[in-house]
C-alpha positions in Angstrom: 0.0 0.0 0.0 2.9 2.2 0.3 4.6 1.8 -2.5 1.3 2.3 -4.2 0.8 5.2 -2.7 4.1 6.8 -3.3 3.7 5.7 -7.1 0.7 7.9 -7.0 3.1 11.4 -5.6 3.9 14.2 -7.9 7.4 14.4 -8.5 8.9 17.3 -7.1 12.5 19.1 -7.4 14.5 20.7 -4.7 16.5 23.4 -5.2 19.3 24.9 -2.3 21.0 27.9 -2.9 24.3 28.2 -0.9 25.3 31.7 -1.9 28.6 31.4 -0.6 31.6 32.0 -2.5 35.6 31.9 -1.9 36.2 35.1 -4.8 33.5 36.1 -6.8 34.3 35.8 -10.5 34.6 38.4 -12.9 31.4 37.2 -15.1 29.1 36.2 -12.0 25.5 38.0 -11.6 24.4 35.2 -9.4 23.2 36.0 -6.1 26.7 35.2 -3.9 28.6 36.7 -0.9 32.7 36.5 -0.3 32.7 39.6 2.7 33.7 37.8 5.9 31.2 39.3 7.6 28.6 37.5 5.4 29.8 34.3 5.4 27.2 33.2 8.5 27.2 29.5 7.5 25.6 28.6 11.2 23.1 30.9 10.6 22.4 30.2 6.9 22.3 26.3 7.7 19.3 26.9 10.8 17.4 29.1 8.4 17.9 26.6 5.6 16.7 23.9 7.4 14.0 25.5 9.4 12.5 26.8 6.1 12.6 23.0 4.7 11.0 22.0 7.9 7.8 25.0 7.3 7.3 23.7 3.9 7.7 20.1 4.2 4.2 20.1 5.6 2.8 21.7 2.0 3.9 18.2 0.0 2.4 15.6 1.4 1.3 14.6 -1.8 4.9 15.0 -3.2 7.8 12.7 -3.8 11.6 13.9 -4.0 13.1 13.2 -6.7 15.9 15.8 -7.6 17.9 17.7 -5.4 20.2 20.3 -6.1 22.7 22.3 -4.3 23.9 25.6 -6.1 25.2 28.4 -5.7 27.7 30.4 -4.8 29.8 27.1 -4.2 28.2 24.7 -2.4 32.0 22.9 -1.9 33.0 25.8 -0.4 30.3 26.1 2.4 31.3 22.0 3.0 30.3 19.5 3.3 29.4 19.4 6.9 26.4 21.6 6.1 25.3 20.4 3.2 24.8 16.9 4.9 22.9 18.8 7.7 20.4 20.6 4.9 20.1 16.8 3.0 19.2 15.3 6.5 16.6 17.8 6.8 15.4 17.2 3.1 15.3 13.7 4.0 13.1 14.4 7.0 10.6 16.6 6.1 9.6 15.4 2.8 9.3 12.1 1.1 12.4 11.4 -0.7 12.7 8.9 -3.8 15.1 5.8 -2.7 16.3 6.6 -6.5 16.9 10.6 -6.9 19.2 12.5 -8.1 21.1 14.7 -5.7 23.4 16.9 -7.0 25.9 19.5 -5.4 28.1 21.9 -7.5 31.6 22.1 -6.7 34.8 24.4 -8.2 38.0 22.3 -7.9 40.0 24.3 -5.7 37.3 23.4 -2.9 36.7 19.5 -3.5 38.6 17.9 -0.6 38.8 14.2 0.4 37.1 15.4 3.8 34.3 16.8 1.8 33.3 14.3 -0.6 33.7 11.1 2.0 30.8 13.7 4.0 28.5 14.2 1.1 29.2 10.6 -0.4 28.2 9.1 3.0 25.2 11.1 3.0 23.7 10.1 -0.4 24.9 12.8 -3.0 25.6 10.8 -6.4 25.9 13.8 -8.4 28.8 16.7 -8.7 28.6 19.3 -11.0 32.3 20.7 -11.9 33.0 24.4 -12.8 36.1 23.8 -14.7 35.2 26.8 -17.2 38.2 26.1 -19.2 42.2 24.5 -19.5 43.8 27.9 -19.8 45.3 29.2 -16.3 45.8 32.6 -17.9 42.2 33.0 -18.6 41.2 31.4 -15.9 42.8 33.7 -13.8 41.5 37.0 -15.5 38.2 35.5 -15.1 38.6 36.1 -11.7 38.6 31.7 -10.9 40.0 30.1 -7.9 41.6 27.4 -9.4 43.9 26.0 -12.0 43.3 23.5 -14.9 45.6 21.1 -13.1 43.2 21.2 -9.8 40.4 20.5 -12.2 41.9 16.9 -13.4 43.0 16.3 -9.6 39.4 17.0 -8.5 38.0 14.6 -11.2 40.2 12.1 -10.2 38.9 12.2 -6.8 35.8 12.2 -7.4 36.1 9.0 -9.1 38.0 7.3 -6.1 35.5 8.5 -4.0 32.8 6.6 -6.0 30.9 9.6 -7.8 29.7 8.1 -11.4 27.8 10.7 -12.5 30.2 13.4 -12.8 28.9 17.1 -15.2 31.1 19.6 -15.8 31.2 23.2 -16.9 33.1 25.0 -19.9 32.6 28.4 -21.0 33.7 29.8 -24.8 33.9 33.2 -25.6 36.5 33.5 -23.2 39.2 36.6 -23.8 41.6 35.8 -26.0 39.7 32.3 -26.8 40.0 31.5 -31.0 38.0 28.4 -32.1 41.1 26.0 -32.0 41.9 27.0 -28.2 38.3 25.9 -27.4 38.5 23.0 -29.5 41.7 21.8 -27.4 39.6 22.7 -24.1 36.7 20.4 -25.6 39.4 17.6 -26.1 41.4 17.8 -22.6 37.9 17.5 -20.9 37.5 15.0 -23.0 40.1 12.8 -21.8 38.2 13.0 -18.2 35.3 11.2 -19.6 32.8 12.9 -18.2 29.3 12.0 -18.1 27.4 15.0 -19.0 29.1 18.0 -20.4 27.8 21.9 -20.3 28.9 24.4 -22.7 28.0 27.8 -22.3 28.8 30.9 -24.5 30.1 33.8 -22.6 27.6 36.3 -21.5 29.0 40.1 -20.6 26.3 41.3 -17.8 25.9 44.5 -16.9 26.9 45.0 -13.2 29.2 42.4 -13.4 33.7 43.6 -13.1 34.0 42.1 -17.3 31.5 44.0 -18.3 32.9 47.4 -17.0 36.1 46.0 -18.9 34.6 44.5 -21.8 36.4 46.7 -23.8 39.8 46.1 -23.1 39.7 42.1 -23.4 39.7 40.6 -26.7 35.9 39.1 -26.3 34.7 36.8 -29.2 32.3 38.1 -31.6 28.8 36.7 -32.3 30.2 34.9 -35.5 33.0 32.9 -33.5 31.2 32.5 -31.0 28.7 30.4 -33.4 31.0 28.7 -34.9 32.5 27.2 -31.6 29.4 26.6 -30.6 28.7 24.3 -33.7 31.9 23.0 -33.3 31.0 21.8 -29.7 27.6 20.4 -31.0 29.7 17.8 -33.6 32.8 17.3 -31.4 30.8 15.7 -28.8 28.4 13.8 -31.3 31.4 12.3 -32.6 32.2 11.3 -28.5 29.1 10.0 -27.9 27.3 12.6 -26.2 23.7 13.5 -27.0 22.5 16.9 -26.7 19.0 17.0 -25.3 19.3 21.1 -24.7 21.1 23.6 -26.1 23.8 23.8 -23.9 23.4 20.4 -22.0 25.1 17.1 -23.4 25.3 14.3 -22.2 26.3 10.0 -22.2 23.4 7.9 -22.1 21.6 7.6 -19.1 22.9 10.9 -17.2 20.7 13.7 -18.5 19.9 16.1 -15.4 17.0 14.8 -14.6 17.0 18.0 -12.1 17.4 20.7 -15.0 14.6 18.6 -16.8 12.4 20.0 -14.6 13.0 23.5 -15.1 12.7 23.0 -19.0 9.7 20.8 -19.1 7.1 22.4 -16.4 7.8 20.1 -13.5 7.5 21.5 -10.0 10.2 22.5 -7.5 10.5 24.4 -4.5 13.6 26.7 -3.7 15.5 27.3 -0.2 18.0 29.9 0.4 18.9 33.6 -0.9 17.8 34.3 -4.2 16.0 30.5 -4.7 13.0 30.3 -7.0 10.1 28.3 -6.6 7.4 27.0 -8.6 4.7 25.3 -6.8 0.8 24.5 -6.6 0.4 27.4 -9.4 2.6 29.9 -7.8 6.2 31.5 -8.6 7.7 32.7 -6.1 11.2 33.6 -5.4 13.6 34.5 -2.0 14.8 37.5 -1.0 18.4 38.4 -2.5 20.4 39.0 0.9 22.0 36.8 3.1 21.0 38.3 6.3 17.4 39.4 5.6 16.8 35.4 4.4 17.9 34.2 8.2 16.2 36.8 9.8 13.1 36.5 7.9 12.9 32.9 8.8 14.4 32.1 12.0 12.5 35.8 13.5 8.9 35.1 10.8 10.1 37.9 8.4 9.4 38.1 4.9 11.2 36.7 3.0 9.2 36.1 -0.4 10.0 38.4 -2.7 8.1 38.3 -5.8 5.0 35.9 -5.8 3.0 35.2 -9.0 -0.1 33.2 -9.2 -0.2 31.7 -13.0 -3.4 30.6 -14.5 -2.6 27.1 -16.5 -3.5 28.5 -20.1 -0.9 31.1 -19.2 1.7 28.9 -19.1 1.1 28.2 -23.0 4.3 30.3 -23.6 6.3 28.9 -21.3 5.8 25.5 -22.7 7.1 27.1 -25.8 9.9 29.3 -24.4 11.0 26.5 -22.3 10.7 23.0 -24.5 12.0 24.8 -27.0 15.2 24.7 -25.9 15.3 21.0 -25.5 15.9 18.7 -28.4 12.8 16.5 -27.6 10.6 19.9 -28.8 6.7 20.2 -28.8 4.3 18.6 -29.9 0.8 19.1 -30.9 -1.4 16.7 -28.7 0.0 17.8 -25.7 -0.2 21.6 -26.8 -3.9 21.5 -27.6 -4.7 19.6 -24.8 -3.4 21.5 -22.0 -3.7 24.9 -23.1 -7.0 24.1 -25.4 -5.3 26.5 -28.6 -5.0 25.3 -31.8 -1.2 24.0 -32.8 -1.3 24.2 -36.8 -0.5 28.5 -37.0 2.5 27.0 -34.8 3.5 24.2 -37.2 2.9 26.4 -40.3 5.7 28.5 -38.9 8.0 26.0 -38.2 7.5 24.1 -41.2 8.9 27.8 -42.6 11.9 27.3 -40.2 12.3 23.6 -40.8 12.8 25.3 -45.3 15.5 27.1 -43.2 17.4 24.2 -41.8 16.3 25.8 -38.2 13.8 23.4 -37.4 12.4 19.5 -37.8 9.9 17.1 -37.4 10.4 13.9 -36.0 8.9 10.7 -37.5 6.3 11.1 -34.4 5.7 14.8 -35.3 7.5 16.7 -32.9 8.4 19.6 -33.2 13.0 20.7 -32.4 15.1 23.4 -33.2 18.0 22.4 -35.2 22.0 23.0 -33.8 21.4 26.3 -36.5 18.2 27.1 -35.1 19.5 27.1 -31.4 21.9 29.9 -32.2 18.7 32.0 -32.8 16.3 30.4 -30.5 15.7 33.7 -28.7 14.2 35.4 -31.9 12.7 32.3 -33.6 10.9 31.8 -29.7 9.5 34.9 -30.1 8.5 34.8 -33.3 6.2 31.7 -32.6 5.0 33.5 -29.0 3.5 36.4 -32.0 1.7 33.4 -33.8 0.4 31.9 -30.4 -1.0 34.9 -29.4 -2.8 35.6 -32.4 -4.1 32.2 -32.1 -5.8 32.8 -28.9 -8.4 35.2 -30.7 -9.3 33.0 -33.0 
């Protein structure tokens, strides 16, 4: 009866923002702290946990089955109280014997100490932030780490039984031509990752690089493309199947967390800065360290935006979101959940698909091609026009 009963629980996603940070990095607009005076990891860890206790008693119709620390660095608050946070996960909601739980990690901060803690209580996941092979640019992108860390911390990762290991590259970089991030692509490579993230260099405002964009060599749109593409075939040709634009993977070890974000599924968010999504509602935390234990431990505020969304809104975010996978959209789900017709949508893509941007699958879905992800943004919005003229008709 059990087992039934927890076959019959929504799946639900856990997200954990640890906003602490070592340095911050010269291309970071994530919510982190590095001032000493910040760095309350006692405090953080009773709010943390005192939150997850509070909303525990909103799921009991919910199983666990993703878990993810991010950040900030997770590594670097330890492991110590990320096994207290898990413990408290663990007791306040109904976890999944099979999830995913995942921690992010830079190399400079993964220590045996740290990964016996977290192995011992149930992480099975890392994700890596190597970024790149190059010291040099590492170190004007403000990193803590070397390459060479980056291989020692894979390595122990592996001894330490982790067999699910992701890890992050960026290209873009400053001074990065096509055949540096080719060499990049084929060092990590040789670490045999499972799943493999490649992200093009974004300059945000607010952020050290872009108040010194100018003076780095920055790649342009073009190169940037064409590394892009180059990553898409490298890693064909490795075995890795990209199932979102910037997500690859071996088989088996797609983040099943991620997944949730990109295909509707629900998740709740603890920490600084987490989002939620949740029994209709988006909601997210509130942006400072402090205020987030004060709000919780003294029954603050601590919500800062909160959205109610009606399930025929959400129509665009099925577009805006799937879109970015390679498994697409398709029209039976479309017209049944959001009651709007699909074929003004497919009369458009069917233009893209002339285009080499998009194409159908033998089942009729609906994917953007490696081409069409480059200009997902404006082909995205183009079909949000074509939806929302279909909602008068």
């Amino acid at each position: 009866m059990a087992l039934l009963q927890r076959k019959n629980k929504i799946p639900l996603g856990i997200y954990v923002h640890v906003p602490f940070c070592r340095s911050k990095c010269q291309y970071c607009d994530f919510y982190s702290v590095t001032n000493k005076k910040d760095l309350d990891f006692d405090g953080y860890t009773q709010a943390v946990c005192t939150h997850i206790k509070e909303a525990g008693t909103q799921a009991p119709n919910h199983i666990v089955d993703t878990i993810y620390f991010g950040g900030g660095t997770p590594s670097f608050f330890g492991g110590e109280g990320m096994a207290m946070i898990l413990a408290a996960i663990r007791k306040n909601f109904d976890v999944s014997p099979t999830a995913e739980i995942t921690f992010e990690a830079n190399p400079d901060s993964v220590t045996d100490r740290l990964l016996r803690r977290v192995r011992g209580e149930g992480f099975n996941r890392v994700s890596l932030g190597i970024q790149c092979d190059n010291d040099n640019i590492l170190k004007t992108l403000g990193r803590p780490h070397t390459y060479a860390e980056a291989v020692m911390a894979v390595k122990k990762l592996r001894k330490k039984g982790f067999r699910n290991i992701s890890v992050d590259l960026i290209y873009g970089l400053p001074g990065q031509r096509l055949q540096d991030w080719n060499a990049t692509l084929n060092n990590v490579l040789s670490l045999k990752p499972e799943h493999i993230s490649c992200y093009g260099l974004q300059v945000e405002e607010g952020t050290p690089l872009y108040n010194m964009r100018d003076f780095y060599n920055l790649a342009d749109d073009d190169t940037q493309a064409d590394m892009y593409l180059s990553a898409v075939e490298l890693l064909r040709k490795h075995g890795y199947h990209q199932y979102e634009i910037s997500n690859f993977c071996k088989k088996g070890h797609t983040s099943r967390h991620n997944m949730k974000y990109w295909t509707g599924g629900e998740y709740l968010g603890f920490g600084p800065g987490a989002s939620s999504d949740f029994g209709g509602s988006r909601f997210s935390m509130v942006r400072d360290v402090h205020q987030y234990i004060e709000g919780v431990l003294q029954g603050g505020t601590v919500v800062e935006e909160l959205q109610e969304v009606a399930p025929r809104e959400r129509a665009a975010e099925y577009l805006m979101m799937r879109l970015r996978t390679t498994a697409g959209i398709d029209r039976e789900t479309y017209e049944n959940t959001f009651l709007l017709p699909f074929a003004p949508l497919e009369a458009q893509l069917a233009e893209y698909k002339q285009q080499g941007l998009a194409a159908q699958t033998y089942d009729g879905r609906w994917h953007l091609t490696a081409r069409g992800f480059l200009i997902s943004n404006s082909i995205i919005s183009d079909l949000l026009l074509v939806q929302e003229r279909s909602k008068s008709l």
